[in-house]
C-alpha distance (Angstrom), angle and dihedral (degrees) to the residues before:
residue distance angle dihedral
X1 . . .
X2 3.61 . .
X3 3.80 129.3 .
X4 3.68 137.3 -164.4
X5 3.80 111.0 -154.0
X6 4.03 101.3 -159.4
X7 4.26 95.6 -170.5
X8 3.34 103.8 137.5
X9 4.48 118.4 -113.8
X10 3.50 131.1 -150.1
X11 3.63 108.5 -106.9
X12 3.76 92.2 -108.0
X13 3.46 105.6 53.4
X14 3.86 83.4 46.9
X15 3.72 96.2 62.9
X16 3.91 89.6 40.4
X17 3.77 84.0 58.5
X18 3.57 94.6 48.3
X19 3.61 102.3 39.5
X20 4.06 91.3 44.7
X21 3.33 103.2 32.2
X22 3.14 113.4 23.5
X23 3.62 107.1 41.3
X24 3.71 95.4 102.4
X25 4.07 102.7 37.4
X26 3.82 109.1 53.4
X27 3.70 136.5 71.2
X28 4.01 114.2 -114.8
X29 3.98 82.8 -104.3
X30 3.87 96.9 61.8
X31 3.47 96.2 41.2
X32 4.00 82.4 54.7
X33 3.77 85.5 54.8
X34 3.78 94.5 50.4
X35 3.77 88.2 75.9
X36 3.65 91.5 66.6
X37 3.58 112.6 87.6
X38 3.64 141.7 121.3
X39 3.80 130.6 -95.2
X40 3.93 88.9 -131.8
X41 3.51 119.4 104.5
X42 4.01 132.3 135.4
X43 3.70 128.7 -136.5
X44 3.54 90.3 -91.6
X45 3.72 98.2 59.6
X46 3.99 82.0 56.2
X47 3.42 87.5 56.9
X48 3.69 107.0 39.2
X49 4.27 86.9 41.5
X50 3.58 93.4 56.5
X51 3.57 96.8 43.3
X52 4.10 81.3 54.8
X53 3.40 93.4 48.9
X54 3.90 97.4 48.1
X55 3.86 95.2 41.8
X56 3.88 97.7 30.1
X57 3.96 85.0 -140.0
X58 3.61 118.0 139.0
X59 3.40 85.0 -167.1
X60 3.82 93.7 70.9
X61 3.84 92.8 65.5
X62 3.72 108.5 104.8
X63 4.11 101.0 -151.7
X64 3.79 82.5 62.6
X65 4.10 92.2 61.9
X66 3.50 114.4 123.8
X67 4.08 90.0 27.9
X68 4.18 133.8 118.6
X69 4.05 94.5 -106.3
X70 4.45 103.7 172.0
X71 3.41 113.0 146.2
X72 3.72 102.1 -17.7
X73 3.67 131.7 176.6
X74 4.01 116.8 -159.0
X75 4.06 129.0 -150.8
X76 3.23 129.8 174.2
X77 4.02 121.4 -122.2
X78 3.60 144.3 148.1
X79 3.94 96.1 0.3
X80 3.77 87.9 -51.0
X81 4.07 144.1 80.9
X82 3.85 120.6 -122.2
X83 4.14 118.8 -140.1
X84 3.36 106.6 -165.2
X85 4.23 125.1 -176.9
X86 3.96 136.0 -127.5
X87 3.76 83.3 -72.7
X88 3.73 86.2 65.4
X89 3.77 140.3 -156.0
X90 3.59 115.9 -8.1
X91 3.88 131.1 170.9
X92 3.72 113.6 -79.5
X93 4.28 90.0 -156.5
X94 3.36 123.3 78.0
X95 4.36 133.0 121.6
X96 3.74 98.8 -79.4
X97 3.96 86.4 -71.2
X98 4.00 95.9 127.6
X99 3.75 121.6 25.1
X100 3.44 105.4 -123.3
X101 4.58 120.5 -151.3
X102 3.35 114.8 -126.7
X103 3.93 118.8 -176.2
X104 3.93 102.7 -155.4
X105 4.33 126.1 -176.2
X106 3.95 114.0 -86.7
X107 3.68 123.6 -138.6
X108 3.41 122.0 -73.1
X109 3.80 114.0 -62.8
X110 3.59 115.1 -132.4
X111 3.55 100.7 179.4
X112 3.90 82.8 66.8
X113 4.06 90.4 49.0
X114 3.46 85.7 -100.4
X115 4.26 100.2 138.0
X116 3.82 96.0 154.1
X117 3.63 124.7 -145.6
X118 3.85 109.8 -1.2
X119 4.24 104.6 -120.5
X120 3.45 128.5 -140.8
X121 3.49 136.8 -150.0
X122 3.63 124.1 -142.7
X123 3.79 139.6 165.2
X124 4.10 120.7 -146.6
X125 3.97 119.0 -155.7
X126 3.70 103.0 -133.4
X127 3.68 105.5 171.0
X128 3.49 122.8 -17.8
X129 3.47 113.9 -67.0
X130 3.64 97.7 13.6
X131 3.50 115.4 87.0
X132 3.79 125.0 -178.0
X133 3.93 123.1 -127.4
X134 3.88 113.3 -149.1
X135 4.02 143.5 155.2
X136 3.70 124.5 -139.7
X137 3.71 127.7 -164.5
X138 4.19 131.6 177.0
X139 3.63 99.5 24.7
X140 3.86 90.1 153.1
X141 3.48 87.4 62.0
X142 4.07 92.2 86.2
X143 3.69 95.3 159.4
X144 4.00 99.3 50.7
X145 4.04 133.0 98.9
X146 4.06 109.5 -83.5
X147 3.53 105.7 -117.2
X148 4.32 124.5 -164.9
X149 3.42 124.9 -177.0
X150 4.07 113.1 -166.6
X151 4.45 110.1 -159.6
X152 3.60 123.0 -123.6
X153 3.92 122.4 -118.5
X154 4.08 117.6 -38.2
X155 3.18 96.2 -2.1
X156 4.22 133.7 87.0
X157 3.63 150.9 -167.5
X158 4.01 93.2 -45.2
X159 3.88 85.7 63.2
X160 4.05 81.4 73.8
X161 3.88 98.6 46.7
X162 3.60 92.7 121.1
X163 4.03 94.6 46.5
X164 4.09 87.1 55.1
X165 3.84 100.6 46.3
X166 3.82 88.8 47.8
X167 3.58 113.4 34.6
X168 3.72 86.2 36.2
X169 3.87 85.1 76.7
X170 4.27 86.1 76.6
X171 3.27 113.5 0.0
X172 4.25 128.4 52.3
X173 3.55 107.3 -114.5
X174 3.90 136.5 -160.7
X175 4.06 129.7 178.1
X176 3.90 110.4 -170.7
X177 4.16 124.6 -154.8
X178 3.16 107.3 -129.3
X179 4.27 119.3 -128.2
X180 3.39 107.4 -87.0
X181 3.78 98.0 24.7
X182 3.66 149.3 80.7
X183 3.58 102.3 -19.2
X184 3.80 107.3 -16.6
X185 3.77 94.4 77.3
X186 3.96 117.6 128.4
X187 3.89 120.3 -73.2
X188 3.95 89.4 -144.4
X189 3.50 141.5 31.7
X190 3.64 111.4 -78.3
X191 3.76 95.3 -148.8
X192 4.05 135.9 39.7
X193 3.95 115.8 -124.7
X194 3.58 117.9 -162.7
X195 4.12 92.3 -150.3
X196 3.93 93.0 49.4
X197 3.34 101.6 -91.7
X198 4.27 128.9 -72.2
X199 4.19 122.2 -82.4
X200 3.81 132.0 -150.4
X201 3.55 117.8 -160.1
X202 3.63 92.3 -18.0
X203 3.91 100.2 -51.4
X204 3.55 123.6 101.8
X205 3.72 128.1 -111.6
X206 3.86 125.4 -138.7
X207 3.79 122.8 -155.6
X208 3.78 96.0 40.3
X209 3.66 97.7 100.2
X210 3.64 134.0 104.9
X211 3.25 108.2 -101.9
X212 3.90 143.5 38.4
X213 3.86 115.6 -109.0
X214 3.65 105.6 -128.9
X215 3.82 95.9 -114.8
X216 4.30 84.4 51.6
X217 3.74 86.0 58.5
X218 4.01 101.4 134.3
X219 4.00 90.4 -7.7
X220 3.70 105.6 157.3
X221 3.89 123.6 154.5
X222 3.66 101.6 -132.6
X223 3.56 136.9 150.4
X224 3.89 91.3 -103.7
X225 4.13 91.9 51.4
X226 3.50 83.4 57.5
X227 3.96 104.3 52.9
X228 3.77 86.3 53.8
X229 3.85 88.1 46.4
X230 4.19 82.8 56.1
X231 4.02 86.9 38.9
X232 3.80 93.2 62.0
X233 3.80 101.9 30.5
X234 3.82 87.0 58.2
X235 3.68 92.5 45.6
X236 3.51 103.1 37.1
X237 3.88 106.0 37.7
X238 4.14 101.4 14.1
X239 4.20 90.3 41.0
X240 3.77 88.2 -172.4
X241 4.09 139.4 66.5
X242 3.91 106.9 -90.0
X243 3.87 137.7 176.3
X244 4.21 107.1 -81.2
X245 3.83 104.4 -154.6
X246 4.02 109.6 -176.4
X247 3.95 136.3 -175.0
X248 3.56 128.2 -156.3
X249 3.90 106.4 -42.2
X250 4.11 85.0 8.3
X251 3.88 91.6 55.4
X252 4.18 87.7 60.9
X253 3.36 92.6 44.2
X254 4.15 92.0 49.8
X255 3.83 91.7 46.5
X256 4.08 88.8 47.4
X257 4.06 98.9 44.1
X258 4.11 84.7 50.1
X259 3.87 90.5 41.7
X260 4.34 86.4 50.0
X261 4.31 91.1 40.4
X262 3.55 112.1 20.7
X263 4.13 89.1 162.8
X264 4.08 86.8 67.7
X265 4.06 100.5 50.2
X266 3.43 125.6 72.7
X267 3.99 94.6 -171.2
X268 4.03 140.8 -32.8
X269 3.42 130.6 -132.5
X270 3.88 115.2 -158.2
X271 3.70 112.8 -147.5
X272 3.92 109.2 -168.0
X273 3.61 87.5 -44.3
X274 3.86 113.5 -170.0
X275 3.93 105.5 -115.3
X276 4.05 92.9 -140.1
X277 3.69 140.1 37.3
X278 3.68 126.0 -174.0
X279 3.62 145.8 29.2
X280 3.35 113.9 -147.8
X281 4.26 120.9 64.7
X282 4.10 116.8 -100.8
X283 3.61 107.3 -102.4
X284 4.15 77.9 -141.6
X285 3.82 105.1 59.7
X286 3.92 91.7 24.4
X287 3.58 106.9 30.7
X288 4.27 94.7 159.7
X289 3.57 93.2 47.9
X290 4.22 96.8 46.1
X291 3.64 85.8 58.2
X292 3.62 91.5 68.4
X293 3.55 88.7 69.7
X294 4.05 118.8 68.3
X295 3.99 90.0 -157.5
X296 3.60 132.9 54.6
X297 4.33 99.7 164.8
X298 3.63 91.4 -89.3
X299 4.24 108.2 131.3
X300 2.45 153.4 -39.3
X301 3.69 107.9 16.4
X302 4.02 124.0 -101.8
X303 3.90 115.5 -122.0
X304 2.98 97.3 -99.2
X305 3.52 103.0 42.4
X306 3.59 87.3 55.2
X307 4.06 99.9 57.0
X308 4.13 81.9 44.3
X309 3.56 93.9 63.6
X310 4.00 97.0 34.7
X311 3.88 82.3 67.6
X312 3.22 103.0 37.7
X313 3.91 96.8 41.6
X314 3.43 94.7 72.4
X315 3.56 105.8 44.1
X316 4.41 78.3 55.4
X317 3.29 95.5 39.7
X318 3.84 95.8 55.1
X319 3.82 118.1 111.1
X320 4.03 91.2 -132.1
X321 4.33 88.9 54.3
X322 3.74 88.3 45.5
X323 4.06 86.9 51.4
X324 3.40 97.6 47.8
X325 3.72 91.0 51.0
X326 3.59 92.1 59.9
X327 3.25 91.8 46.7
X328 3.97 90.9 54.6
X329 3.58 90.2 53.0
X330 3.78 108.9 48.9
X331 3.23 112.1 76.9
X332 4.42 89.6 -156.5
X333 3.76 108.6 50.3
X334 3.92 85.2 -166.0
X335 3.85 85.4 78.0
X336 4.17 116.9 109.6
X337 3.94 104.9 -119.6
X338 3.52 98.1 156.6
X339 3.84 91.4 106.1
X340 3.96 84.8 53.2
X341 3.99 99.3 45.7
X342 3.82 91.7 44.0
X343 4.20 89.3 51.6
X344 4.01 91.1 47.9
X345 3.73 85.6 49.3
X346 3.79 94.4 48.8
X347 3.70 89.2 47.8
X348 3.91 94.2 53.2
X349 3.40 98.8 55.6
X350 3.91 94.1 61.9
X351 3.64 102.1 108.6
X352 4.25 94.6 -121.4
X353 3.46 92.7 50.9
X354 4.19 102.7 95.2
X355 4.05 82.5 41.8
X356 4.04 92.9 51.0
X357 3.71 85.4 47.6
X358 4.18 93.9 54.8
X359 3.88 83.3 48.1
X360 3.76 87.5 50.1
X361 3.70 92.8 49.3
X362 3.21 107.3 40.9
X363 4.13 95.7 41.1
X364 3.97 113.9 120.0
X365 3.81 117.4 -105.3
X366 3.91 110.3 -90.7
X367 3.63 128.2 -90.2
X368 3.83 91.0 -96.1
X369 3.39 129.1 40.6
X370 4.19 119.7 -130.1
X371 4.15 86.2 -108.0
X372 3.61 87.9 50.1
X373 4.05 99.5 44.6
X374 3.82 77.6 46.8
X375 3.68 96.0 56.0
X376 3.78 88.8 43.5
X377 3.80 89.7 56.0
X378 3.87 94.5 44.1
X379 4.45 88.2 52.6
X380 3.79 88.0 49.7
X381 3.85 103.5 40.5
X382 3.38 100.1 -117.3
X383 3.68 110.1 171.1
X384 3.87 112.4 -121.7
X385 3.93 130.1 -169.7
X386 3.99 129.7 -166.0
X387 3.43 127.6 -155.7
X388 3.81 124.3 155.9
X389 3.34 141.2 164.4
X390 3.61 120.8 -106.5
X391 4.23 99.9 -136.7
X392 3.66 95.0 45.5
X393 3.93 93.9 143.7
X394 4.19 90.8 -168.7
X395 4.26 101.3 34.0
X396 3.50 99.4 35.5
X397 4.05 118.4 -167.2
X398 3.41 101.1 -107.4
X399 4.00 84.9 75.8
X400 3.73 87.5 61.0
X401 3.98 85.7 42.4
X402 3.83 85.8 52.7
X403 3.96 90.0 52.4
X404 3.70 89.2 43.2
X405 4.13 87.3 58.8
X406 3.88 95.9 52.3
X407 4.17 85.8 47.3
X408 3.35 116.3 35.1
X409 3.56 101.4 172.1
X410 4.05 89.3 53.9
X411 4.12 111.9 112.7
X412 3.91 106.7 -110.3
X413 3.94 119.7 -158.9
X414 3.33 119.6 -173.3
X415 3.87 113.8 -162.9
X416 4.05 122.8 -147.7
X417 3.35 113.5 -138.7
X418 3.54 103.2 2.9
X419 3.76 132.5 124.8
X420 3.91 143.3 -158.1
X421 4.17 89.3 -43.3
X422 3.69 107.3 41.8
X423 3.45 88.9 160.7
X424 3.95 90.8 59.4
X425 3.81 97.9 37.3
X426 3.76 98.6 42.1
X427 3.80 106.8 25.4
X428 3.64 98.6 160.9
X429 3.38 92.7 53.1
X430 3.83 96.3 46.7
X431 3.93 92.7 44.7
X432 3.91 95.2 45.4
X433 4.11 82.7 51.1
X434 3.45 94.5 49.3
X435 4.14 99.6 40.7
X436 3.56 86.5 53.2
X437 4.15 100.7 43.5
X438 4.25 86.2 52.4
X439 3.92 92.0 49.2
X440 3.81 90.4 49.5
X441 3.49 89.4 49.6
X442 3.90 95.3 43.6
X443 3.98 94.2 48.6
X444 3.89 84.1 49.9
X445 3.83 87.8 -117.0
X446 4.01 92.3 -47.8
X447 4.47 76.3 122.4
X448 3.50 112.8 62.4
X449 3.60 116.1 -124.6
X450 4.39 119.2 -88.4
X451 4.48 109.5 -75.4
X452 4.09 84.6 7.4
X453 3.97 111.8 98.3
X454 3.94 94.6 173.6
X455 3.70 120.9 46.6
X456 4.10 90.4 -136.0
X457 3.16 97.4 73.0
X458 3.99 98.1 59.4
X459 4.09 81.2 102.3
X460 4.01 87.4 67.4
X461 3.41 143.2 74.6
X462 3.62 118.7 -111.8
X463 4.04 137.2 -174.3
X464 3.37 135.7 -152.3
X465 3.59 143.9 173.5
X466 3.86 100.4 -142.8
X467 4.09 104.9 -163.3
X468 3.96 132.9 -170.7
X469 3.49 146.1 165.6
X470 3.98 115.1 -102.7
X471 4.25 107.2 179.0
X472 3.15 96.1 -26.8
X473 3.89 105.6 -51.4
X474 3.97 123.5 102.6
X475 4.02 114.7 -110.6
X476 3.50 131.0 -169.5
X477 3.72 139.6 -149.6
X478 3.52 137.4 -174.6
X479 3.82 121.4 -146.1
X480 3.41 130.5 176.9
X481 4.09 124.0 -159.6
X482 3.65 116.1 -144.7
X483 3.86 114.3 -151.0
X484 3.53 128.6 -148.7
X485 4.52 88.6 -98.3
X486 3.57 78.9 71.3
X487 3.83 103.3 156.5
X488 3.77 129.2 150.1
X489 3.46 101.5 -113.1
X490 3.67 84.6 46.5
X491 3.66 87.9 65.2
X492 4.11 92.3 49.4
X493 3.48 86.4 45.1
X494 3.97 93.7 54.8
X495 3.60 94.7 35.5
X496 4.06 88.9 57.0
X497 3.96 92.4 54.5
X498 3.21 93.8 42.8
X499 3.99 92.6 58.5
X500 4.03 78.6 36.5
X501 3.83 93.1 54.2
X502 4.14 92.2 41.3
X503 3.83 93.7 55.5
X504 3.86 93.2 47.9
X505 4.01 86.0 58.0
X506 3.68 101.4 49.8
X507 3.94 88.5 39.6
């Protein structure tokens, strides 16, 4: 068996390794790759580096606990350690032939007093009346890649709580609610009501009234309010281009804010985004055909739109709907989402949440559709990166595949098993993507890209089982790297020796 450990070394203790160790054992173009690591590392890669370095015993190195360890020999490459067998060191590149292990870092361990990056919470005063809800992590890291992570659909900036307290270790890190959601919903009622307003269940509702509040005037939570929410966060609070990472509802939004203002992203990474948002025709790019409709999620709500969403706000609203949702969308049940379920819950009960929701639903589509934004990236060279998880019952992969199509060149990570959230289920995975997408951007390619440890073989499809330690236990992920030959048959073809390759190992 063959492992990659990917904890990330000091730079010293790297060249130790490969000028002591290694000098013998690896080709001329491995030991080029054990110069590319990370400047992350916790106290306890100190430790447990030193103590390898001292001993020379792989076997002293805690993250490989729980691991077959006979005989090994260690290098250091992309951000990572190899442990190979008796069989000894073998090429880790290849097209998706031979699943390769790769031992990555886990989250922060708090049982170890290991809390990460210490988060923030802050609220931004657009425009009056509508104040913005976001987290920040890492601002201490002044010299490091601005990264922004946008939610998908009902949920908010706690769906990234494991993004902030991680990546907040290097980089400086902000996750926005948007309007309308989680925690960036009105603080008053955005209509009068000349009766006192309507109840369900006890709790009052906002946006039912009879008239529109002047500050409501044309309030509608659509897909284009919320590019120009992104617009003037990034320019007003961030002040410089960052990384936009997006899921779901988020990953449109990401791919249309870079398609509107290419000169303030640096790249986009597309996390099951949904390929469409939006019923209803924009009044902008289809002005005869938005007449048609009387209501475009403006307020306050028609009549009828009203008793509609009475009814069907509580069946939504109900804690065992809101389960069974989560439930739908990740893909392993085992994962802790009471943190999640309890914020959706505390989110519902604010009294202009079934409202915001009509707005939401009945909002036009935006100005740009996602092919469009896409094609608007591709013209302007905006780098893109695709990772999705495999079991997403709503966002299936072949909507990454699709994106994958129109750019060839773009990264594609497909994530086994993994849902809807990938990025919430698999956080290690998602993270170690993501850290190592922005440094092969930021070394202008000088870093090969994450599972790839020789820049030629970008045009091929590689595997790897990508494994970590979560409290204590071992888990395992599968992940498979598109490259830019991407093809169909390519996949059937890969898929088949893959199987192929399996079955010789357990024979």
């Amino acid at each position: 068996m063959e492992i990659l450990s990917c904890h990330s070394l000091p730079g010293y203790h790297v060249r130790m390794m490969s000028g002591q160790l290694l000098e013998k054992s690896l080709s001329p173009r491995l030991l080029r790759l054990s110069q590319c690591t990370y400047p992350r590392y916790s106290k306890q890669d100190h430790l447990c580096l030193n103590k390898l370095y001292k001993s020379r015993a792989p076997q002293s190195y805690n993250p490989l606990k729980g691991f077959r360890s006979s005989d090994t020999r260690v290098f250091s490459g992309y951000d990572s350690y190899v442990v190979d067998d008796e069989e000894g060191l073998r090429s880790v590149t290849g097209s998706g032939e031979r699943v390769t292990k790769v031992l990555i870092p886990g989250l922060p361990d708090e049982s170890n007093g290991d809390h990460g990056a210490p988060i923030s919470s802050c609220v931004w005063e657009w425009k009056p009346k509508l104040n913005v809800h976001y987290d920040k992590s890492g601002s201490d890291n002044v010299n490091s890649p601005p990264v922004l992570f946008l939610p998908g659909f009902g949920v908010g900036s706690f769906h990234y709580e494991k993004q902030l307290k991680d990546l907040g270790r290097e980089f400086r890190v902000w996750a926005i609610d948007f309007l309308g959601q989680g925690m960036s919903l009105p603080s008053e009622d955005p209509t009068q009501s000349k009766d006192g307003g309507i109840s369900v269940g006890g709790n009052s509702l906002w946006g039912f009234g009879d008239e529109t509040e002047p500050w409501a005037n044309k309030l509608v939570y659509s897909i284009d309010l919320w590019q120009d929410q992104v617009q003037y966060f990034v320019e007003e609070v961030i002040k410089e281009p960052v990384y936009i990472v997006g899921n779901s509802l988020g990953g449109y939004v990401a791919l249309y804010f870079a398609a509107c203002n290419p000169h303030l992203v640096k790249g986009v990474t597309l996390l099951n985004a949904t390929p469409f948002w939006g019923f209803l025709p924009n009044p902008i790019t289809s002005p005869r055909l938005a007449r048609v409709f009387p209501w475009a999620g403006t307020f306050p709500l028609p009549a009828r739109v009203r008793k509609l969403t009475e009814v069907a706000w509580q069946k939504i609203s109900d804690p065992g709907s809101i389960a069974e949702i989560l439930k739908q969308v990740y893909a392993d049940h085992s994962t802790k989402v009471d943190k999640v379920f309890s914020r959706i819950i505390e989110t519902a009960q604010h009294p202009a949440a079934a409202a915001s929701l009509a707005s939401i639903m009945f909002a036009p589509r935006g100005q740009l559709s996602f092919k469009e934004a896409l094609s608007r990236c591709q013209a302007n060279n905006v780098p893109v990166c695709l990772m999705y998880g495999k079991e997403d019952p709503w966002v299936k992969p072949i909507w990454g595949l699709q994106v994958k199509r129109q750019l060839p060149e773009a990264p594609y990570y497909e994530i086994s098993p993994a849902g809807h959230c990938p990025h919430d289920e698999v956080p290690e995975i998602v993270n170690y993507l993501l850290r190592g997408w922005i440094k092969n951007l930021e070394t202008d390619g000088s870093v090969a890209l994450p599972l790839l440890d020789d820049p030629e073989f970008v045009e091929h499809n590689v595997a790897r089982d990508l494994e970590f330690i979560r409290e204590g236990s071992k888990r395992s992920v599968r992940v498979q790297f598109f490259g830019s030959k991407f093809s169909l048959w390519n996949l059937i073809s890969s898929y088949i020796k893959t199987q192929l390759g399996n079955l010789r190992i357990n024979s």
